[in-house]
N, C-alpha and C positions, 0 to 999 in steps of 0.2 A: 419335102413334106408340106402338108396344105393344111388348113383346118375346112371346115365346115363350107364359109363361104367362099373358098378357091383361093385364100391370099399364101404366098407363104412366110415360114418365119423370118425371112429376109427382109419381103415385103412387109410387114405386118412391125418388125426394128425401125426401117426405114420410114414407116410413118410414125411412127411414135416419137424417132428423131425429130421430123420436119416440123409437129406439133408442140413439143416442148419447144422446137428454137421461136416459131410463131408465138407462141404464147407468151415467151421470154421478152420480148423484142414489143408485145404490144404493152408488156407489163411497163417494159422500160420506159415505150412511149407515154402512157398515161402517167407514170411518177412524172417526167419530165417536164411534161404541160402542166401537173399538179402543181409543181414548183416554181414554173415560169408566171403561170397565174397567182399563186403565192406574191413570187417575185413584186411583181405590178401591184399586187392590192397593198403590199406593204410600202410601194415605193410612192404612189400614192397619198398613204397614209400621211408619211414624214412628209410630203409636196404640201399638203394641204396643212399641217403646224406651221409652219415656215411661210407659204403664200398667207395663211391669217394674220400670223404676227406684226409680217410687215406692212399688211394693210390696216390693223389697229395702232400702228408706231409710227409711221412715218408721218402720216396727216398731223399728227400734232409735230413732230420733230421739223418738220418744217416751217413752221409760224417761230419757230426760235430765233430771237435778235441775236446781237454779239453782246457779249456776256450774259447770253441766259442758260449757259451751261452751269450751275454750281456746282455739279458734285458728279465726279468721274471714276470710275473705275474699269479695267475690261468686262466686268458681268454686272457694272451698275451703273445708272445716271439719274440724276435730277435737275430737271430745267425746268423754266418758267419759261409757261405759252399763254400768249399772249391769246386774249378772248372780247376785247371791247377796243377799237383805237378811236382816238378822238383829238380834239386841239383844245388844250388849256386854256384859261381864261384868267382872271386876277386869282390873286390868293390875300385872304383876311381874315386874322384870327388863327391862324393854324388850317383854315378851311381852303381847299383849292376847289374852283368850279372849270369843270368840263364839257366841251360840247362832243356828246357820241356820236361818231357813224351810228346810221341803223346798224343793229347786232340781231343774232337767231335770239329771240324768246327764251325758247328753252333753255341753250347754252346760259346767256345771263344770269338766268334764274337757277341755273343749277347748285351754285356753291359762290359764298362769297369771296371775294378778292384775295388775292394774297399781298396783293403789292399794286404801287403803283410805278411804271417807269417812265423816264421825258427825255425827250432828246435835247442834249445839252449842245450846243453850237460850241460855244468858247472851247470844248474840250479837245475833239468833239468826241463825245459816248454818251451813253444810253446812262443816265442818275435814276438807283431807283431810291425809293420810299417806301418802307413796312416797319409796320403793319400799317394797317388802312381800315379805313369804315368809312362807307359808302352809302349814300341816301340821294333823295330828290334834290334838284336844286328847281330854280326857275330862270325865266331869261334874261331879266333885270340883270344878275350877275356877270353876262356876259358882256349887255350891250355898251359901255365903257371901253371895250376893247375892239367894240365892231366885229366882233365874231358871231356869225349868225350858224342857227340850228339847219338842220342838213333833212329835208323832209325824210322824216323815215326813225330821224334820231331821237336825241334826250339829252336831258341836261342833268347832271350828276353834281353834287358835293363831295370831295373825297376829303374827310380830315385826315392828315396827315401826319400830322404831331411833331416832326423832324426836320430840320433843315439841308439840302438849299428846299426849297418850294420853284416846281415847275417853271419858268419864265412865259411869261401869258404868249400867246401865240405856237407854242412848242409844241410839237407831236408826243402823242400821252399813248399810253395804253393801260391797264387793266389785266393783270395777271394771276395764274394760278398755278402754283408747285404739281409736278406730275415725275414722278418718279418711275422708271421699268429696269427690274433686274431678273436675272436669271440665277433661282437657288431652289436647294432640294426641292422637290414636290414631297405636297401632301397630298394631293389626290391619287399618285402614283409612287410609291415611297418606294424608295432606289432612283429614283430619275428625276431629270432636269425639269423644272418648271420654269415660266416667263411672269413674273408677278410685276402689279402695278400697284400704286399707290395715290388715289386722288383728294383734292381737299375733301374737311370732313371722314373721311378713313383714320380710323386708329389704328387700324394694321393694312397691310398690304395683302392686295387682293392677287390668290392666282386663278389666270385667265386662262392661261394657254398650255399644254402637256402634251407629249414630252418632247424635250429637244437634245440631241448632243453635247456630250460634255463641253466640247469648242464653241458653241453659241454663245457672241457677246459682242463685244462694241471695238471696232476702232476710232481712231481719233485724226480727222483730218486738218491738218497743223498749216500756219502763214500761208500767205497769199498761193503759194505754190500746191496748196492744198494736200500737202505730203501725209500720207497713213501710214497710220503708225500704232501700236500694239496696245501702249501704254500711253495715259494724259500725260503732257506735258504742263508743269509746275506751275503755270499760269494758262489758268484756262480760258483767257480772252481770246488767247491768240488760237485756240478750235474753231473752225472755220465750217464744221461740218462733223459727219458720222458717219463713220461704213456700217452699216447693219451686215453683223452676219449673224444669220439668222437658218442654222442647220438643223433641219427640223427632224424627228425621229418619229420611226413608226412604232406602234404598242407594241407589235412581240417581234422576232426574229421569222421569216420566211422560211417554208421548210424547205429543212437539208442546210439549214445555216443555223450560227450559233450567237449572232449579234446582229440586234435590231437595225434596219434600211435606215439610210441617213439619206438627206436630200439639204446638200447647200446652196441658198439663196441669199445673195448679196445683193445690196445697194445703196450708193453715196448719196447719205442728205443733207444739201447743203440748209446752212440757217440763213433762211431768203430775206431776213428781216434786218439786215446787219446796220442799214442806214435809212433815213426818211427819203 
């Protein structure tokens, strides 16, 4: 039996077969490319929390001397980075004078000192001094010691109030507390955030969202530079920091039920460890 335009019901089953598995088959295709494309923008997403983090973290983690680690944990640190170096000059009065390298403007002026640290030879390690208060000096103070200003530089007063005071000639620097941990967000509640903490802050700033519950610090331990999970009890002997830094995309990719992670690691050594 035939209809109208000559097919029959055979033919007429058999295309309605060919057309549903067609149709089936492109449907299939377009979710699948939906999702691959999905896939990418989320994987993406995590690449780029993680590629920022560790381009806002590691430039300062790496101006860290040995012992400018104070405060460790796997999801927190606080060092002192170094933002002025210079060579000491006498100290009178509780007053030490400094001769600076040229330093960035801005940086200088951004936030006052937190400290001041010298390289002690007899020990040898880095002696610091805090609190501090910082002002002009002039060159009179220096020239006794034959230390001359570095075109470009300045000449600082640090009172210091504490003893030892710098030995004249000793490499000095100029420091500021900078704190980065990773805890709840507020910009996105339920997930990880990267916060910092700079002089001048009363609370800690979050910068970055969101990251992986795993996002945090190991600790690269004696000469051998061994990492390892957890700080070790004296933190002189940190040598460095593995950033991992596993960053997370905003939602989950469809046809998935948890947000894309993208892990970015890498070891920063503290390049400042001696003069």
């Amino acid at each position: 039996m035939r209809n109208r335009e000559g097919f029959s019901l055979t033919e007429l089953l058999i295309a309605t077969v060919v057309v549903a598995v067609l149709g089936s088959a492109l449907t299939q295709m377009l979710i699948r490319n939906s999702r691959y494309v999905s896939r990418l923008e989320t994987m993406m997403s995590a690449r780029q929390a993680a590629r920022a983090a560790m381009t806002v973290v590691a430039v300062n983690l790496r101006m860290v001397t040995g012992g400018g680690l104070v405060e460790a944990t796997p999801k927190r640190v606080r060092v002192r980075v170094p933002y002025a170096w210079g060579i000491a000059c006498l100290t009178a009065g509780g007053t030490t004078t400094v001769s600076l390298l040229p330093t960035d403007s801005m940086i200088y002026a951004a936030a006052p000192a937190d400290g001041l640290e010298w390289w002690d030879a007899g020990v040898p390690a880095y002696q610091t001094i805090s609190p501090v208060t910082v002002s002009t000096a002039d060159a009179t103070l220096c020239a006794p010691e034959g230390i001359q200003l570095v075109p470009g530089g300045r000449y600082i007063s640090v009172l210091t109030m504490v003893a030892p005071p710098p030995t004249p000639g000793s490499v000095s620097y100029l420091y500021r507390e900078i704190v980065y941990e990773f805890t709840a967000s507020i910009a996105m509640p339920g997930r990880i955030g990267l916060y910092n903490k700079l002089p001048l802050q009363a609370e800690s700033e979050e910068i970055l969202v969101p990251f992986d519950t795993s996002a945090g610090f190991r600790f690269l331990v004696g000469s051998a530079l061994t990492p390892q999970d957890n700080p070790p009890a004296d933190l002189t002997t940190v040598r460095g920091l593995e950033l991992k830094f596993v960053g997370a995309s905003d939602v989950a990719p469809q046809g998935g039920s948890e947000p894309q992670t993208f892990d970015l690691r890498s070891k920063i050594l503290f390049i400042n460890r001696e003069p």
